[in-house]
C-alpha positions in Angstrom: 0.0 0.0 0.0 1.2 3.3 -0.7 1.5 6.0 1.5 1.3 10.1 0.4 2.6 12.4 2.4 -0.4 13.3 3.8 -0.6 10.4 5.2 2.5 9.9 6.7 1.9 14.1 8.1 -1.3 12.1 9.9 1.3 9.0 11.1 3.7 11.7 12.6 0.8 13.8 14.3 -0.7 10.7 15.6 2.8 9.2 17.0 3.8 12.9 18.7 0.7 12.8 20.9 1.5 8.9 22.3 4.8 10.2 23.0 3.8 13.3 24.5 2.9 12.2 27.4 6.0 9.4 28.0 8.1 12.6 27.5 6.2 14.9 30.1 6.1 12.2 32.3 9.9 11.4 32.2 10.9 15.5 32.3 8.7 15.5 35.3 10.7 12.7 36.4 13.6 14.5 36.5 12.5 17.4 37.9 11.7 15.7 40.9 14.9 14.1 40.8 16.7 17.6 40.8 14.9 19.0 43.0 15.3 16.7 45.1 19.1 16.6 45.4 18.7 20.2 45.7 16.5 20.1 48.6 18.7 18.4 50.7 19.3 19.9 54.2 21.0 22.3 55.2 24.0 21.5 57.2 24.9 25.3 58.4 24.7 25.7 62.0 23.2 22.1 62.5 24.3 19.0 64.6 26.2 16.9 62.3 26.4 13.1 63.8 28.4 10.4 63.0 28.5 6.7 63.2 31.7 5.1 64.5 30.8 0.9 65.1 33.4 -1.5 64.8 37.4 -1.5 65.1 39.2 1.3 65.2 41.1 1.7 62.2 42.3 3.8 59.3 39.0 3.8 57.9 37.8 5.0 60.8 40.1 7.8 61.4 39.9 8.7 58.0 35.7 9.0 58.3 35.7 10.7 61.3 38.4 13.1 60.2 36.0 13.9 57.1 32.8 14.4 58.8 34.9 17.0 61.4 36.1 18.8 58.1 32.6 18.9 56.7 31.3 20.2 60.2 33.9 22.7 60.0 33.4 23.8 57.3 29.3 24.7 57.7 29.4 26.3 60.7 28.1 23.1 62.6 27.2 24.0 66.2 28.2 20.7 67.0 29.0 17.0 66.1 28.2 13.8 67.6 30.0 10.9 67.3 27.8 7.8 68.3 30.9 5.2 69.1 30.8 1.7 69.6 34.0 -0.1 69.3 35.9 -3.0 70.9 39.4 -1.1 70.2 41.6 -0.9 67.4 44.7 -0.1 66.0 46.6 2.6 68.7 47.9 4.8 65.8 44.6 5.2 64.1 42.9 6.0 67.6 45.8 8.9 68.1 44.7 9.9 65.0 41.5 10.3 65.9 42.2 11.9 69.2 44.3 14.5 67.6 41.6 15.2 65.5 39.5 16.0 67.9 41.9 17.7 70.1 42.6 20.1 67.0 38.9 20.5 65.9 37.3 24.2 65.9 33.6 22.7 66.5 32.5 21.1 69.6 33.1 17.1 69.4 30.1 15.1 71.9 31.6 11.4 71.8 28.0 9.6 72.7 28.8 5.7 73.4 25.1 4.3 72.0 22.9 2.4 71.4 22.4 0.1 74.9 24.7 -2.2 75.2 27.7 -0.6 73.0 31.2 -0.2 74.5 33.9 2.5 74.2 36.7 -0.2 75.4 40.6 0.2 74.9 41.2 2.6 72.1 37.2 3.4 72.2 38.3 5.0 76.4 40.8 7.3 75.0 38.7 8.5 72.4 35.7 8.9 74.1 37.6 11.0 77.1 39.1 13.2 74.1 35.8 14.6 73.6 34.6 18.2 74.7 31.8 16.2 75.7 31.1 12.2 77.1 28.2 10.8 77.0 27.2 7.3 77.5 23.9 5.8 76.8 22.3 3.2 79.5 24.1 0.1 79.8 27.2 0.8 78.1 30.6 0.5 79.5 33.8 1.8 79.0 37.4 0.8 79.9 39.3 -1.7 80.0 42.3 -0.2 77.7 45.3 -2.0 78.9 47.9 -2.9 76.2 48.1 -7.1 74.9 50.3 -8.9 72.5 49.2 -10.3 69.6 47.1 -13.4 71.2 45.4 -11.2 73.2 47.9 -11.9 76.3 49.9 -9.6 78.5 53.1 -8.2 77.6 56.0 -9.6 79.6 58.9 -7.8 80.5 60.5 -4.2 79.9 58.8 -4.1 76.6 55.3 -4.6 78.6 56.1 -1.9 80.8 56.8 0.8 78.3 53.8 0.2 76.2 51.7 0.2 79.6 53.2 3.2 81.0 53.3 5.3 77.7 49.7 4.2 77.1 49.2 5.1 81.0 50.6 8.7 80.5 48.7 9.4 77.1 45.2 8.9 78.8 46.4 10.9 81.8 47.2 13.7 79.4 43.8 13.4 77.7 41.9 13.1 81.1 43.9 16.1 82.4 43.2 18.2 79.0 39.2 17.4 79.7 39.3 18.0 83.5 38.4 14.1 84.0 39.2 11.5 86.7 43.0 11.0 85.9 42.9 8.5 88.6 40.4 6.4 86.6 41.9 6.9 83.4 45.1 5.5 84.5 43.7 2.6 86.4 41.8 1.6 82.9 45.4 1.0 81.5 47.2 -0.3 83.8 44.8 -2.5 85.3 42.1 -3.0 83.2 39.4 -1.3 84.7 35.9 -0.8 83.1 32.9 0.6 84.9 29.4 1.2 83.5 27.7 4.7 83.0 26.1 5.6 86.3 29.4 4.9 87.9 31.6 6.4 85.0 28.8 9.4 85.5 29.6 9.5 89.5 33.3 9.4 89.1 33.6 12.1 86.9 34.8 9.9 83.5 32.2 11.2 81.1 29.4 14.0 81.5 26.4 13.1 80.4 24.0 9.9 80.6 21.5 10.5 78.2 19.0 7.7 76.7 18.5 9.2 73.2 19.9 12.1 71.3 17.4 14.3 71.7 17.6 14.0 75.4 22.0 14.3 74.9 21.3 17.7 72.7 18.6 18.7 75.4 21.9 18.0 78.3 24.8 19.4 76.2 23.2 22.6 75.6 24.5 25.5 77.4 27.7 24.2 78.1 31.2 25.9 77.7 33.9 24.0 75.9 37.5 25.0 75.0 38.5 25.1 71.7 41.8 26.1 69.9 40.7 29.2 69.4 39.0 29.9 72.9 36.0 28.9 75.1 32.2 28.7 73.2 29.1 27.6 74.5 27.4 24.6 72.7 24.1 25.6 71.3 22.3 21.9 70.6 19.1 22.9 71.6 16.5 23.0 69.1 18.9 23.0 65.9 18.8 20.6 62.9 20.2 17.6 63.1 22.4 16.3 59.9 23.4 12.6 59.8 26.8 12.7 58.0 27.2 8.7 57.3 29.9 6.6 55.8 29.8 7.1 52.1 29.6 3.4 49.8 33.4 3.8 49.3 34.3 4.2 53.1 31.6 1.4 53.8 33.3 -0.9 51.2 37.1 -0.2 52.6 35.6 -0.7 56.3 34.2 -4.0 55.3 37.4 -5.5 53.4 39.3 -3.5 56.2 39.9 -7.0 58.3 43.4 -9.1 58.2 41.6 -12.3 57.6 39.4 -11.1 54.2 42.8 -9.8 53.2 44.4 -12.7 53.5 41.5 -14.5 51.8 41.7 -12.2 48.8 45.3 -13.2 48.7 45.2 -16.7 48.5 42.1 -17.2 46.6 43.9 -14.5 43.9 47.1 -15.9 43.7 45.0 -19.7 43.3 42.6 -18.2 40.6 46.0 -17.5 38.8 47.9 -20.2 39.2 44.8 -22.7 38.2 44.8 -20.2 34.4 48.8 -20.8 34.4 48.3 -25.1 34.5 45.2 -25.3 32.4 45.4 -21.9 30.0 41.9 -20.9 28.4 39.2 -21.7 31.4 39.5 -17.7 31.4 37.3 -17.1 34.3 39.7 -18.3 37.5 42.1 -15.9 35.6 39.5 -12.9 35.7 38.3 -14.3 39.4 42.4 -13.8 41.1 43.1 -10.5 39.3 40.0 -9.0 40.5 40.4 -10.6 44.2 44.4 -9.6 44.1 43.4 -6.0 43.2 41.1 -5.6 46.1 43.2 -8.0 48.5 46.0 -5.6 47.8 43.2 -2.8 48.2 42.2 -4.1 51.8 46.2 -4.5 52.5 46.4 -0.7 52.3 44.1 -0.1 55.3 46.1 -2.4 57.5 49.0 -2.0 59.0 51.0 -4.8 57.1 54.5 -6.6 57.2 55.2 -6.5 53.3 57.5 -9.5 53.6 54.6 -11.4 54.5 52.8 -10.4 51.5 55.8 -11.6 49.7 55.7 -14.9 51.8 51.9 -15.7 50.2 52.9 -14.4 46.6 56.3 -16.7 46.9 54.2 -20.0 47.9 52.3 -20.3 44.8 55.1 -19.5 42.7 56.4 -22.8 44.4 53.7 -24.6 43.6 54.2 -23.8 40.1 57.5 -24.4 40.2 56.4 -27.8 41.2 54.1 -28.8 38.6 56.6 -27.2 36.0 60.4 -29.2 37.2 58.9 -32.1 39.1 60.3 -31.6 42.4 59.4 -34.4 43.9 57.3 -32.6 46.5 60.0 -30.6 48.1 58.6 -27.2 46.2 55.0 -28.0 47.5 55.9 -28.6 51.0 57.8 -25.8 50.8 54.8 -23.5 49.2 52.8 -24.5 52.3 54.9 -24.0 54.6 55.6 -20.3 53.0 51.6 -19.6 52.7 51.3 -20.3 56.3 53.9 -18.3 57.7 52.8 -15.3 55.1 49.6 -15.6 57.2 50.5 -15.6 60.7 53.0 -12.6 59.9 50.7 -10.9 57.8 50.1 -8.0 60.0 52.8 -5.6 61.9 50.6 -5.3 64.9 49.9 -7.0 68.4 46.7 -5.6 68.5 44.4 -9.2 68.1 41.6 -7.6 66.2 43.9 -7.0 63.5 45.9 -11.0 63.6 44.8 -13.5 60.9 42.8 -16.3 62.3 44.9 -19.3 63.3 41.6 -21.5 62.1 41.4 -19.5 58.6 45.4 -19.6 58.2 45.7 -23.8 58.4 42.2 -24.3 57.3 42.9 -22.4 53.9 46.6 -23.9 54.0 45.2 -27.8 54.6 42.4 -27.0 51.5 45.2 -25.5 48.8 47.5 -28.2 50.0 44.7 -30.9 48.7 43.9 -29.4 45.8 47.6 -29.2 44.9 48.4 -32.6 45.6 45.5 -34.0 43.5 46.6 -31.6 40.9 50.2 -33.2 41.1 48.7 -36.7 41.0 46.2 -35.5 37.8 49.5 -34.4 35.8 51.2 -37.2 37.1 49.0 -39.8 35.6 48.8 -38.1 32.6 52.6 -37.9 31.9 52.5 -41.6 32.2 49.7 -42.5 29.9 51.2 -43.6 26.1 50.9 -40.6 23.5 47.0 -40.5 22.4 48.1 -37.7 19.7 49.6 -37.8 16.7 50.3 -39.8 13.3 51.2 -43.2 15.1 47.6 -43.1 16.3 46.4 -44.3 12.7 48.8 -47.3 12.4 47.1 -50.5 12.6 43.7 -49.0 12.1 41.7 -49.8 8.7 40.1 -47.7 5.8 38.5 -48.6 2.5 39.7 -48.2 -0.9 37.7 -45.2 -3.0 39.9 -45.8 -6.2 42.4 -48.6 -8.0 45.8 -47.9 -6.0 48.7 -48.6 -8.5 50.4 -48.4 -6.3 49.0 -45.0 -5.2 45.7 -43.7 -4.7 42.8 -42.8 -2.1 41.2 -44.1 0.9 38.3 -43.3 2.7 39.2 -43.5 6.9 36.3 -42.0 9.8 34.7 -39.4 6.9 38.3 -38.3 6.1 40.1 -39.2 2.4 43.8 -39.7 2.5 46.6 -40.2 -0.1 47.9 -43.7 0.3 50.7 -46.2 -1.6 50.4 -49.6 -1.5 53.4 -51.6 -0.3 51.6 -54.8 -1.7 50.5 -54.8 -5.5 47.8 -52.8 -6.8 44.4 -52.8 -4.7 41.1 -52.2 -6.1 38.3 -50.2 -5.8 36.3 -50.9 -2.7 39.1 -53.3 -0.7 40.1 -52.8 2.9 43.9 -51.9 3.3 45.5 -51.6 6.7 47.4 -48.3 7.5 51.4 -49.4 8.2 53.0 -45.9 8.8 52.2 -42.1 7.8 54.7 -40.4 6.0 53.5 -36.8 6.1 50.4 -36.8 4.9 50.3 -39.8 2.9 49.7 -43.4 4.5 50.8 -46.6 3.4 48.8 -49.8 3.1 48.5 -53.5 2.4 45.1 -55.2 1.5 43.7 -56.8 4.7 44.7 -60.5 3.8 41.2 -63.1 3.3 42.8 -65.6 6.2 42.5 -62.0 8.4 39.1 -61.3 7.0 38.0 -65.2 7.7 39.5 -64.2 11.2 37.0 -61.6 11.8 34.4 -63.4 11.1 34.6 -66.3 12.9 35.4 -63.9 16.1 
C-alpha cells in the first residue's frame, strides 16, 4: 500500500501525541529528581552526627576526620560521634584523638545504642571529647595494652607500652578536667565501669537515653577550643546525619586481616589454576580482580610486606612444582611459605587485626589438597602412552575409494587420505590396513582373506 505524504503528516501527528505524554512524564521525572538533590538539608549551624561501630582503624580515622572537616566547614554547632568499638589499631585511635583535640567545633563522643562499649582505644577516644556521653548500659574501659594473642606483655617491653599508654590517657583526662585517677587505672589494670558509675566518678558527663535527650543536656555548656571557650548551642537546631559514604563502607568491610588474607590466596589460586590449564578464562579474571582488592584491603592495615611476599612466593612454588617435578620438596615448601605469610601478615599486636589461626591452616590444609591431587592429575597423565599424533592411525583400517597402482585414495572415519600400496595394486572398494604415515600420505596393504575369515569367525 502506498503512503502520500499526507498520510504519513497524519502517522507523525498521531505518534507525537503517544509520545507526549511518556516525554512529560519522564521530564517531570527528572524534575523531581533535581529537586530533590537540591533540597537536601542544610548543614549550616546544624548538629552533624556520625557513626563510629566497629574496630578502630584507618577507615575510621579517615571518616571521622572527614565528617569533622565537613562540620567545620558549615558552621556546625556541634557534632556527635555515636561510638561503639571494641578497640583498634593505637595509631589510628591517636589519630582520631588529635583530630578531635585540634577540631574548631564542639566534638560530643556519645557511646550508643544500649549495650555498645567505648573499650581500649574506644576509652581514650571517648575521654578526648569536649563532651562524654554514655547511653544506659554501656561501658567503658578496659584499655590496657596485649600482645598479639590477646595476652599480657611480659617484660620491659610490657612496661613501656603500659606506662606510655598510661601517660597518654592521663594527658587526655587532664586536657578534659576528667578522673585522671580512673583513666590510668583503665590502662594499667584494666578497669571498666558502666555509665552511672563512670557518671559518678567524673569519666564522662552526660547519661543521656537518646539524642534528643544528649542535645537537650549538652546545651548550654562551655567548651574550650583552639581558638578559645564557646558555648554549645544543641538545643533546638537541625540535626544532619553525615554517614559513611559506599566507598568508606566498602574499605571498612574489606578492612579486616583475615578477608585480606583470603583475597590473597584465593587470587594468587585463581592465577595459578589459568597458568596449569590456559583458556578456562574465568579463574584468571576471578584472582586479578580478588588480588586487586586483597591488595586494596592490605592498604588499610598495617601490614608486614615480607609477609605479603611470603603468600605471593608459595604459589610460585607450587608452580615451580608442577613445572620441574620436584618431587614434592617445592609443594611442601609453598605451604609452609603460605602459612607463615599468614601468621605474619600484620605488623601489629593488637588481636583484632591477627589473621585467624583457624582461617590460616584451614585455607593452608584445603590448597594443600587441591595441589596434591593436581600433582597426581599431571602425574598420571605424563604416564599415559601418547594419544596424539600420526602413530595413532597405524594399525587402524580404511577402504579403498579408487584402483591404487600403487598409489591412490582411501576413505578413513569421513576423512580421504593419499595412500601407496606396499603390496600390489588394490582395487576399488578393498580394505587396506594403515602401516605408517609419511607426512600426509599413509601406506597400506590389503587386509589378507585368512585375516578377513578371522574376523568373522570372532
Amino acid at each position: 500500500m502506498k503512503t502520500t505524504p499526507l498520510r504519513n503528516l497524519r502517522l507523525r501527528l498521531r505518534l507525537s501525541r503517544l509520545r507526549r505524554p511518556a516525554l512529560m512524564s519522564l521530564l517531570y521525572v527528572a524534575a523531581l529528581a533535581v529537586l530533590s538533590c537540591g533540597a537536601s538539608v542544610d548543614t549550616r549551624e546544624a548538629v552533624n552526627v556520625l557513626t563510629a561501630d566497629g574496630i578502630v582503624n584507618p577507615v575510621m580515622a579517615r571518616y571521622i576526620d572527614r565528617g569533622i572537616d565537613a562540620a567545620e566547614k558549615a558552621d556546625a554547632t556541634a557534632v556527635v560521634i555515636r561510638l561503639d568499638t571494641p578497640g583498634g589499631l593505637d595509631t589510628s585511635m591517636r589519630d582520631i584523638v588529635q583530630r578531635i583535640e585540634d577540631a574548631e567545633v564542639p566534638i560530643i563522643v556519645y557511646v550508643s545504642p544500649a549495650g555498645a562499649r567505648a573499650a581500649s582505644a574506644g576509652t581514650f577516644i571517648t575521654m578526648a571529647a569536649h563532651i562524654a556521653a554514655m547511653a544506659p548500659n554501656t561501658t567503658i574501659g578496659a584499655a590496657h595494652p596485649v600482645g598479639a594473642g590477646g595476652e599480657d606483655i611480659e617484660g620491659t617491653l610490657g612496661d613501656k607500652t603500659t606506662n606510655e599508654a598510661a601517660e597518654y590517657i592521663i594527658g587526655i583526662a587532664k586536657l578534659r578536667g576528667r578522673n585522671e585517677t580512673w583513666a590510668e587505672s583503665a590502662v594499667r589494670r584494666s578497669v571498666a565501669t558502666n555509665q552511672d558509675e563512670a557518671l559518678r566518678m567524673n569519666v564522662i558527663d552526660i547519661v543521656a537515653p537518646s539524642l534528643d535527650d544528649l542535645l537537650a543536656q549538652a546545651d548550654g555548656r562551655t567548651v574550650s577550643l583552639p581558638s578559645g571557650s564557646t558555648t554549645v548551642r544543641t538545643l533546638g537546631v537541625p540535626v544532619v546525619y553525615n554517614d559513611m559514604s559506599l566507598i568508606e563502607r566498602f574499605l571498612d568491610i574489606i578492612s579486616d586481616p583475615n578477608i585480606a588474607f583470603l583475597l590473597l590466596s584465593l587470587g594468587m589460586l585463581g592465577l595459578f589454576i589459568e597458568l596449569v590449564h590456559p583458556g578456562i578464562f574465568f579463574p584468571g579474571v576471578f584472582g586479578a580482580i580478588a588480588l586487586l582488592v586483597g591488595f586494596f584491603s592490605l592498604g588499610t592495615l598495617p601490614v608486614n610486606w615480607a609477609a605479603v611476599f611470603l603468600i605471593l612466593l608459595a604459589f610460585v612454588l607450587f608452580f615451580a612444582e608442577i613445572v620441574v617435578s620436584g618431587f614434592g620438596a617445592l609443594g611442601v615448601g609453598g605451604i609452609v611459605s603460605l602459612i607463615m605469610g599468614g601468621l605474619l601478615l600484620t605488623s601489629t599486636g593488637n588481636p583484632d587485626f591477627q589473621v585467624s589461626r583457624w582461617l590460616i591452616f584451614g585455607l593452608a590444609a584445603v590448597i594443600g589438597v587441591f595441589f596434591l591431587s593436581t600433582i597426581n592429575a599431571l602425574l598420571r597423565a605424563r604416564r599415559q602412552p601418547v594419544a596424539l599424533g600420526p602413530q595413532l592411525l597405524v594399525g587402524r583400517r580404511a577402504v579403498a575409494r579408487s584402483p591404487l597402482d600403487p598409489s591412490g585414495i582411501v576413505f578413513l572415519e569421513g576423512e580421504r587420505w593419499t595412500a601407496t600400496s606396499t603390496e600390489g595394486r588394490i582395487e576399488e572398494g578393498e580394505t587396506v590396513e594403515i602401516l605408517g604415515v609419511d607426512g600426509i600420505r599413509l601406506r597400506v596393504r590389503p587386509v589378507r582373506k585368512e585375516a578377513k575369515d578371522d574376523d568373522t569367525n570372532n
